[in-house]
C-alpha positions in Angstrom: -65.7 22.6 -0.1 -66.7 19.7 -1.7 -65.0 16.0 -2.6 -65.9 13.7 -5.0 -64.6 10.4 -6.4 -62.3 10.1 -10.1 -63.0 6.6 -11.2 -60.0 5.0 -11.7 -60.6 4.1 -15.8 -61.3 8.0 -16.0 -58.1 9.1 -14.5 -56.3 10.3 -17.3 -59.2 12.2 -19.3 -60.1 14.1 -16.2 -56.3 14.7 -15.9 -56.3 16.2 -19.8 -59.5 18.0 -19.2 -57.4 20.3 -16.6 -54.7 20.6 -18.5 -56.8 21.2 -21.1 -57.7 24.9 -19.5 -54.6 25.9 -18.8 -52.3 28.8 -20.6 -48.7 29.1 -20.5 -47.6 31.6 -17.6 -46.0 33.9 -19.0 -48.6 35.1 -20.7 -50.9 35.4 -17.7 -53.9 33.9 -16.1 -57.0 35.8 -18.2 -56.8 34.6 -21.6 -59.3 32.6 -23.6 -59.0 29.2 -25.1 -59.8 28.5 -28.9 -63.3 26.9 -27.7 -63.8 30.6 -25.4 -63.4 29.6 -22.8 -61.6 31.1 -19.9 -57.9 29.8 -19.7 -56.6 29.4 -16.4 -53.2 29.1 -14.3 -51.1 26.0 -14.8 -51.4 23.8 -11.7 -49.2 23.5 -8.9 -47.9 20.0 -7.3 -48.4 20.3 -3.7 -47.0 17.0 -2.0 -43.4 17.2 -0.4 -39.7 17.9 -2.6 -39.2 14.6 -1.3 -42.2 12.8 -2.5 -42.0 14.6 -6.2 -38.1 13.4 -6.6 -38.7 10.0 -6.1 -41.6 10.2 -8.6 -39.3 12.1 -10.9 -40.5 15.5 -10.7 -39.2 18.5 -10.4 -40.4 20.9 -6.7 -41.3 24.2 -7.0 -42.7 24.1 -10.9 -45.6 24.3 -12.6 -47.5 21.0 -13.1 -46.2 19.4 -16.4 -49.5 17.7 -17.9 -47.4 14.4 -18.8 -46.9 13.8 -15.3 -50.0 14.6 -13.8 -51.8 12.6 -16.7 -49.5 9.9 -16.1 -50.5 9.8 -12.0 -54.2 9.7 -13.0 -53.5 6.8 -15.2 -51.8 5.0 -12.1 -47.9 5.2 -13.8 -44.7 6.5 -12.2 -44.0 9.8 -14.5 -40.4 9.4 -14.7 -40.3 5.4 -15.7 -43.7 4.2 -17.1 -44.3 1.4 -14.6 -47.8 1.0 -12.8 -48.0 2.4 -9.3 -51.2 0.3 -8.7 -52.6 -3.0 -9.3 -55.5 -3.3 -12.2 -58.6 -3.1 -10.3 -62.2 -4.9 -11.2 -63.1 -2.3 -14.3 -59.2 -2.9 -15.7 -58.3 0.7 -14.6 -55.2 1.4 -12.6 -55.7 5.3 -12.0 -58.3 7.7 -10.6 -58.4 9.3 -7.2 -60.1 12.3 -5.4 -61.1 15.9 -6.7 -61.4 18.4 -3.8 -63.0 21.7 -4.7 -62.1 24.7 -2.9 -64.5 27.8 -3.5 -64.4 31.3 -2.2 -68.0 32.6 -1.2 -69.6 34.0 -3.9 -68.4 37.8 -2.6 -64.9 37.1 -3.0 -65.0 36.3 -6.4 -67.1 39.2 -6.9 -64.5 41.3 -5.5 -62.1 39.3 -7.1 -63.7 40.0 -10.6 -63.9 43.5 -10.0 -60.6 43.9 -8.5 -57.2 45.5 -10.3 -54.4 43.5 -10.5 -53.0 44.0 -7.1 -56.3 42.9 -5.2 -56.5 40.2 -7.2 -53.1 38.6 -6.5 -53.9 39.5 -2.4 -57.3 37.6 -3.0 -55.5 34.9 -4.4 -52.8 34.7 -2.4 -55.0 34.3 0.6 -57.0 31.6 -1.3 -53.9 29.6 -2.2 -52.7 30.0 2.0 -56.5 28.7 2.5 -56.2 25.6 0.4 -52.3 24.7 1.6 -53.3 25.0 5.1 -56.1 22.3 4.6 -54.2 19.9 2.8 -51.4 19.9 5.5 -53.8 20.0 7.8 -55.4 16.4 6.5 -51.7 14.9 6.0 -50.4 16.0 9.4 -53.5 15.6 11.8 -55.8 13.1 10.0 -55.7 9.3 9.3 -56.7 9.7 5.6 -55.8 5.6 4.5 -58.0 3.0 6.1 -56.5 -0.5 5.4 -58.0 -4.2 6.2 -55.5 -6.3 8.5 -56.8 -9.8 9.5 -60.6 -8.8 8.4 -60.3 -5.1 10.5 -60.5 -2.1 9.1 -57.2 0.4 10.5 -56.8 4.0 9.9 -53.4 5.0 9.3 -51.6 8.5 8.6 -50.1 8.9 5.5 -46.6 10.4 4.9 -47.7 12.4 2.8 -50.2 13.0 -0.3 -50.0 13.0 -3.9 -51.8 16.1 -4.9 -51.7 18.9 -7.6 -54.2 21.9 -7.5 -55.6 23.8 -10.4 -56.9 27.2 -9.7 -60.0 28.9 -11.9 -61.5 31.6 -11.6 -65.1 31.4 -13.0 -67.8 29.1 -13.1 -69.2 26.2 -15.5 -70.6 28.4 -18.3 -74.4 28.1 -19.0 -76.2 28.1 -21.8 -77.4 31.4 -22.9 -75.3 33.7 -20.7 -73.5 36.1 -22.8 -70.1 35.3 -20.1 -69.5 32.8 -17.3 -70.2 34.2 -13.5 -66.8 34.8 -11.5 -66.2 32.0 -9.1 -63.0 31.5 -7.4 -62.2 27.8 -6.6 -59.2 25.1 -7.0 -59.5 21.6 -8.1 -57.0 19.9 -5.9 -56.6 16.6 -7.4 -55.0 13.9 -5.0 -53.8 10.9 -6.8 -52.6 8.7 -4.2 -50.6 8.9 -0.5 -47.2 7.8 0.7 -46.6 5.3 3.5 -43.2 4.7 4.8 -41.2 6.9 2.5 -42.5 5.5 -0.8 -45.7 5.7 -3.0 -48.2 3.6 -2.5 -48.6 1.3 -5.0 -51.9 -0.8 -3.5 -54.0 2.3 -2.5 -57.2 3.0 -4.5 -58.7 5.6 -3.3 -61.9 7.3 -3.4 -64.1 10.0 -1.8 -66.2 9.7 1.4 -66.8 12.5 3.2 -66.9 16.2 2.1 -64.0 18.5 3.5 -65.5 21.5 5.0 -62.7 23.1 6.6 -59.1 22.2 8.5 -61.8 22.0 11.7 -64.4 20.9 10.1 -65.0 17.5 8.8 -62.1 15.9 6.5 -61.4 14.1 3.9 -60.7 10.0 4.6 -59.0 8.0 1.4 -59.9 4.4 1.4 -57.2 2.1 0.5 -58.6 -0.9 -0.8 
């Protein structure tokens, strides 16, 4: 499990480049985009009912690219108005990509598998991924703030975050098809303090998230 930083002027592209893999799902997970690529699952919001209502989105459906693309840029989805102030580069959005992969056997399996292993495989990958990132909202202190020139870690309410599963690997040049490889993008755009959104955070990645015992993920709220 890995972490990295989305700087905040590339927020939105990043945002598109997801949705960019994704296929409607009714017609299933395994089909290939224009460029050859393999499409993949829409993504899936996994912050509170709560927190997705008062950002004007609708629990328990698949990620709507608008909305997610309008996070990353720093908006409220639902009325257009900045969430965050414009930082030093004039961006508003960015925020943290944490990468989930299954060992390289798993996906092997996985690749191999019919349709009923496959869905147990990932079915047990998606309990992996939720159990982490409930882990870091409910345990860890994931926003450090500066009060009177002192750095305070604080627990979030909750976090903005939407994963996007796929299912094979960057492809490389030469290779006649890209090598299975399990993994979600989970994509956290920002936390909530006190029941609302934060609107001052800017967040970005310092440590790599290993495991729910392991070492976690702190957001820096600058």
């Amino acid at each position: 499990m890995t972490a990295s930083s989305i700087p905040a002027a590339g927020g939105g592209g990043y945002a598109r480049d997801l949705e960019s893999k994704t296929v409607a799902p009714e017609r299933g997970d395994y089909y290939l985009t224009p460029d050859g690529e393999m499409a993949q699952a829409p993504g899936r919001w996994l912050a509170d009912p709560e927190t997705l209502a008062r950002l004007g989105v609708r629990a328990g459906e698949p990620v709507e690219g608008a909305d997610f693309i309008a996070l990353m840029d720093g908006r409220h989805p639902g009325t257009g108005r900045w969430l965050r102030p414009e930082g030093a580069g004039g961006g508003r959005g960015g925020g943290i990509d944490v990468t989930f992969s299954a060992p390289k056997s798993v996906s092997t399996v996985w690749a191999l598998g019919d349709p009923w292993q496959r869905e147990q495989i990932e079915a047990a990958h998606a309990r992996a991924v939720e159990s982490t990132v409930r882990y870091l909202r409910e345990q860890v202190p994931v926003v450090r703030r500066r009060y009177d020139g002192q750095v305070v870690e604080e627990h979030a309410k909750d976090v903005i975050a939407a994963e996007y599963r796929h299912t094979t690997a960057r492809g490389v040049s030469g290779a006649r098809a890209p090598d299975p490889l399990l993994h979600s993008h989970v994509v956290i755009s920002g936390a909530v303090r006190g029941g609302r959104a934060d609107r001052r955070g800017r967040f970005s990645a310092d440590l790599p998230v290993s495991s729910r015992a392991g070492r976690v993920l702190p957001l820096r709220a600058r």
